[in-house]
C-alpha positions, 0 to 999 in steps of 0.5 A: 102895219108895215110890210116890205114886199107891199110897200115895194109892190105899190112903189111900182105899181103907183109910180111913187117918185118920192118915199119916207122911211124910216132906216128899219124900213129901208133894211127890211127891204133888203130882205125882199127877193131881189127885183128890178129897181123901181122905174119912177122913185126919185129920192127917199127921205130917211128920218125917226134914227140915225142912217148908217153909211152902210144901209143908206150906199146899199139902199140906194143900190137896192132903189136905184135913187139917193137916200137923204136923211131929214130932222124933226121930232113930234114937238117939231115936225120937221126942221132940217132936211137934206133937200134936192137939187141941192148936193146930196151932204153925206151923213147929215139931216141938212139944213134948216127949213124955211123960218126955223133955227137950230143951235147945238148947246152944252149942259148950260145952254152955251152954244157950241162950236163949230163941229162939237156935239151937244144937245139940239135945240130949235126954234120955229114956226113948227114948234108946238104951242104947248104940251097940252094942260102942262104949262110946267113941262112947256117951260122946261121943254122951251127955254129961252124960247128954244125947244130942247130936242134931247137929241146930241148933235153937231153943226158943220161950218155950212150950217148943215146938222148932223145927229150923232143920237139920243141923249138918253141913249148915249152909253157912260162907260167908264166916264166915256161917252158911247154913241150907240148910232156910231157903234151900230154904223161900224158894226153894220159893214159886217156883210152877215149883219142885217140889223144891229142896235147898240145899249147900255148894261147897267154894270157894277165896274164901268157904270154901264157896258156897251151890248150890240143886238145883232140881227145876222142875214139868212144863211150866216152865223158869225161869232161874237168875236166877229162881229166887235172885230169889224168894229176895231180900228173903226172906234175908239177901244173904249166904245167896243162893244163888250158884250153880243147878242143875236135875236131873230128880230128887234123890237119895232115900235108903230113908227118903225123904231127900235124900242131901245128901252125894251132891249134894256128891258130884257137886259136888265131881266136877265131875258136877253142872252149875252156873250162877252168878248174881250175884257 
């Protein structure tokens, strides 16, 4: 059981120099009574879900040392990382690992090119032998030889990746494709937003709408209209959110993620309430 004053306590008090999170951890920290920055943390490794800019810059003020992002999933451990001494590259999971390489296709398997998002694949030394007595889901997970991640991504001119999200979490609105990562980065640099996860609503008209869960800072009560309003000029008028809702908490699975499904969960049960802004 994850608890953040304890982790910041044993930071200290075993001189970590390196730390892995999870983004949801390093935003629980910022809850933490301020403190002095730990003396002896070299870098953090951020994995699991995409890191905003936003909590990323503020949790490197909190740490006092560079957050990086790397990418791996359970079938393939990690096979990127943004890695010292190298220069820290913004935003992306790095480069690839030692013996392993990564493409980014279209729905055919066609390669994209350079700075256009489809899904990513990999393939390695690190990718699993199989799924255990299921040669059939093994076939269809390893075309070609090439895991498919389920992950929409993009390759830089460099090689570095960038993770733009979950295939199975991208929002079809109206025919528009909504990456929820994006829309949860824009609405973080609200300053009364602790946490922010984005999902699709089934809805009759566009197919599916766009609903930010917001968890607000202690202290702060901002009005849905506020929270799309930090958003606007930072997307595309179609990946708005049309929809708020404000909870306490989000649901976190073992691993620290936001159990997206379970917000669609509530949604669709009606156990989830909503305030519609703009149209």
């Amino acid at each position: 059981h994850f608890e953040a004053k304890a982790v910041l306590d044993a930071i200290d008090g075993e001189e970590v120099t390196w730390l892995p999170v999870v983004p949801t951890m390093l935003a629980a920290f910022e809850r933490e009574p301020a403190r002095e920055q730990p003396k002896h943390l070299a870098w953090c490794l951020s994995a699991g879900a995409p890191l905003s800019d936003d909590l990323c810059a503020r949790a490197e003020a909190r740490l006092g040392c560079e957050v990086r992002q790397g990418y791996g999933l359970t079938e393939a451990t990690f096979s990127t990382i943004d890695a010292p001494p190298a220069a820290k590259s913004p935003g992306s999971v790095g480069r690839p690992v030692w013996g392993v390489e990564v493409r980014v296709v279209d729905g055919d398997g066609n390669d994209m090119t350079v700075g256009e998002a489809g899904e990513v694949r990999v393939r390695g030394q690190n990718v699993m032998a199989q799924y255990l007595d299921d040669d059939a889901a093994t076939l269809a997970a390893t075309p070609g030889g090439w895991l498919t991640t389920g992950d929409v991504g993009l390759l830089g001119g460099d090689g570095v990746l960038t993770i733009v999200d979950r295939l199975k979490d991208v929002v079809i609105r109206g025919g528009n494709n909504v990456y929820p990562s994006e829309v949860e980065a824009a609405i973080a640099c609200h300053e009364a937003v602790a946490e922010v996860a984005v999902v699709g609503r089934p809805d009759d008209y566009y197919g599916e709408e766009v609903v930010a869960v917001v968890v607000v800072r202690a202290g702060e009560n901002p009005s849905p209209e506020e929270i799309v309003k930090v958003a606007v000029g930072r997307l595309p008028v179609t990946s708005l959110p049309r929809e708020v809702a404000f909870v306490g908490a989000l649901p976190i699975g073992p691993s620290g993620k936001v159990l997206k499904r379970e917000l669609r969960r509530l949604l669709g049960k009606g156990e989830l309430t909503t305030t519609k802004v703009g149209d």
